[in-house]
KEDREN-139971 format. One record per atom (N, C-alpha, C): residue number from 1; residue in three letters; atom name; y, z, x. Coordinates in steps of 0.02 Angstrom, whole numbers, plus 50000, padded with zeros to 5 digits. Layout:
N
   n res atom    py    pz    px
 NUM ALA   CA     Y     Z     X
...
END
This chain:
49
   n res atom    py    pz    px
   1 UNK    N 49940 50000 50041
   1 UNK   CA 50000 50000 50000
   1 UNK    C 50063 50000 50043
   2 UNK    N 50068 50059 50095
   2 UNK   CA 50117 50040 50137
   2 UNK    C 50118 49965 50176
   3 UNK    N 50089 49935 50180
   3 UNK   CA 50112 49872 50208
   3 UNK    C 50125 49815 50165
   4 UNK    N 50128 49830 50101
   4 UNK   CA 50130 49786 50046
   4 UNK    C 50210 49771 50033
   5 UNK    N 50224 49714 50060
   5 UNK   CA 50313 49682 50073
   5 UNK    C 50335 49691 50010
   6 UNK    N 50319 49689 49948
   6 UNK   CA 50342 49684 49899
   6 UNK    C 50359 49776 49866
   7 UNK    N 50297 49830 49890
   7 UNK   CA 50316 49882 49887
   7 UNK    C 50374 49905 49947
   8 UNK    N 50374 49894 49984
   8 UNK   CA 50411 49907 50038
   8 UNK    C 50487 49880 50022
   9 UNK    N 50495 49821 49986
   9 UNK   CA 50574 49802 49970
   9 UNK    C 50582 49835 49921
  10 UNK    N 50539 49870 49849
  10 UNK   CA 50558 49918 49808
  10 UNK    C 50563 49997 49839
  11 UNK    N 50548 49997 49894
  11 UNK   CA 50551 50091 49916
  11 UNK    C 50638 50062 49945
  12 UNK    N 50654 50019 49991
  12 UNK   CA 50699 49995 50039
  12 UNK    C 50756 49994 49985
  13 UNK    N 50771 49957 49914
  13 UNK   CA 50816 49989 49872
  13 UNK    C 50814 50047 49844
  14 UNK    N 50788 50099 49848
  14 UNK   CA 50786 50144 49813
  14 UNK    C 50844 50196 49858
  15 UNK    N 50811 50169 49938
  15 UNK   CA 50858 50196 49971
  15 UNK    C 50782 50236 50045
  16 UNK    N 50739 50235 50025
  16 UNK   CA 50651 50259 50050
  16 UNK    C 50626 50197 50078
  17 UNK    N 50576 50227 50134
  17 UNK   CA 50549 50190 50169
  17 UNK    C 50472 50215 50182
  18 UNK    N 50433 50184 50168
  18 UNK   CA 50340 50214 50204
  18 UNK    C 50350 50247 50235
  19 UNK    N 50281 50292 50237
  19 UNK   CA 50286 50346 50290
  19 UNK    C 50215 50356 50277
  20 UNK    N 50177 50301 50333
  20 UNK   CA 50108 50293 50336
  20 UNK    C 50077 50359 50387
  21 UNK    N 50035 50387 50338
  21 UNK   CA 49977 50438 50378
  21 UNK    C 49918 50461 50317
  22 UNK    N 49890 50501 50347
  22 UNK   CA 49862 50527 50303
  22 UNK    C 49884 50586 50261
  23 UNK    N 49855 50623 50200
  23 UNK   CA 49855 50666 50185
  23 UNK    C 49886 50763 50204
  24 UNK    N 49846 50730 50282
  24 UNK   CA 49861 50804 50297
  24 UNK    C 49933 50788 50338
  25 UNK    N 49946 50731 50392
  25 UNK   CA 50025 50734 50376
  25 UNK    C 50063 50732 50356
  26 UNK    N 50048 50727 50285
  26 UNK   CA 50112 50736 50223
  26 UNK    C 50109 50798 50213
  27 UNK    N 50052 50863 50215
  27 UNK   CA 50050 50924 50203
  27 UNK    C 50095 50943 50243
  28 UNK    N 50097 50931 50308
  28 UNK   CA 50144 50934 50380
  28 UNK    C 50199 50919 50349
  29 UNK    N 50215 50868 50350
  29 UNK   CA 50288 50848 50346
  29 UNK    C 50325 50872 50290
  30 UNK    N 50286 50887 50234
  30 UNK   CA 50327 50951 50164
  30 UNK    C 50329 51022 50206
  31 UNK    N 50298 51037 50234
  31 UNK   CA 50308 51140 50270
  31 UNK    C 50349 51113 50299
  32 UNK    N 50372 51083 50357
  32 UNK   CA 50408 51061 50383
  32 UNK    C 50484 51059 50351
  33 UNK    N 50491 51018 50299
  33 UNK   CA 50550 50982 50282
  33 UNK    C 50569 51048 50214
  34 UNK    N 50520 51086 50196
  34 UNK   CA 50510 51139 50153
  34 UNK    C 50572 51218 50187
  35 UNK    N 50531 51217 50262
  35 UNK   CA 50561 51264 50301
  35 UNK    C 50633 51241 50304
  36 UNK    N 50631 51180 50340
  36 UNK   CA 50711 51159 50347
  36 UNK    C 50770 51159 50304
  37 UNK    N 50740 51151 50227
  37 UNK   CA 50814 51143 50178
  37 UNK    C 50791 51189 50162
  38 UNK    N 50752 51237 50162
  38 UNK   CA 50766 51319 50135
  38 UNK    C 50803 51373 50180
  39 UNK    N 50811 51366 50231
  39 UNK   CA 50841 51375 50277
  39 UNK    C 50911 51348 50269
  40 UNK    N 50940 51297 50253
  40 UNK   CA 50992 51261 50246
  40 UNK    C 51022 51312 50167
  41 UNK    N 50993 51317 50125
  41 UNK   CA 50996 51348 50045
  41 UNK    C 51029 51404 50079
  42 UNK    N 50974 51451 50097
  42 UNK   CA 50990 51505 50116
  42 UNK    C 51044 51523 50152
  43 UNK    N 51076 51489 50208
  43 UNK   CA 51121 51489 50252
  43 UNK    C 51179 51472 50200
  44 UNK    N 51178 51439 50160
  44 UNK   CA 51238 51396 50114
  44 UNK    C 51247 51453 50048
  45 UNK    N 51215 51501 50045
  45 UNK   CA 51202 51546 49985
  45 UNK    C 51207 51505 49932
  46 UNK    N 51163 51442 49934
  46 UNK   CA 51143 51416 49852
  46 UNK    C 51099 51430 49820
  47 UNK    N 51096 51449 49753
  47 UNK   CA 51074 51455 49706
  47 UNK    C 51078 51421 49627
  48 UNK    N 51033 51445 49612
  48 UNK   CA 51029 51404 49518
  48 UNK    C 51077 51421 49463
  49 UNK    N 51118 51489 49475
  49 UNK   CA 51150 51506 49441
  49 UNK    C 51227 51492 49427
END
């Protein structure tokens, strides 16, 4: 699917791009990107309210 030109020009307008791996580096790359803007929240004192 990631190499499919036609999915790839609909991720490319959306403003997204592939991000070929498996499974467990997407588990990776959410803790990751999870830690980072919660960290960012927290530092910014945002909240829902």
């Amino acid at each position: 699917v990631t190499k499919d030109k036609r999915f790839i020009s609909q991720l490319a307008e959306q403003g997204a791009r592939p991000y070929p791996g498996s499974s467990a580096d997407m588990t990776r790359l959410m803790e990751k990107e999870g830690k980072r803007w919660g960290e960012v929240i927290e530092h910014a004192r945002i909240s829902l309210d």
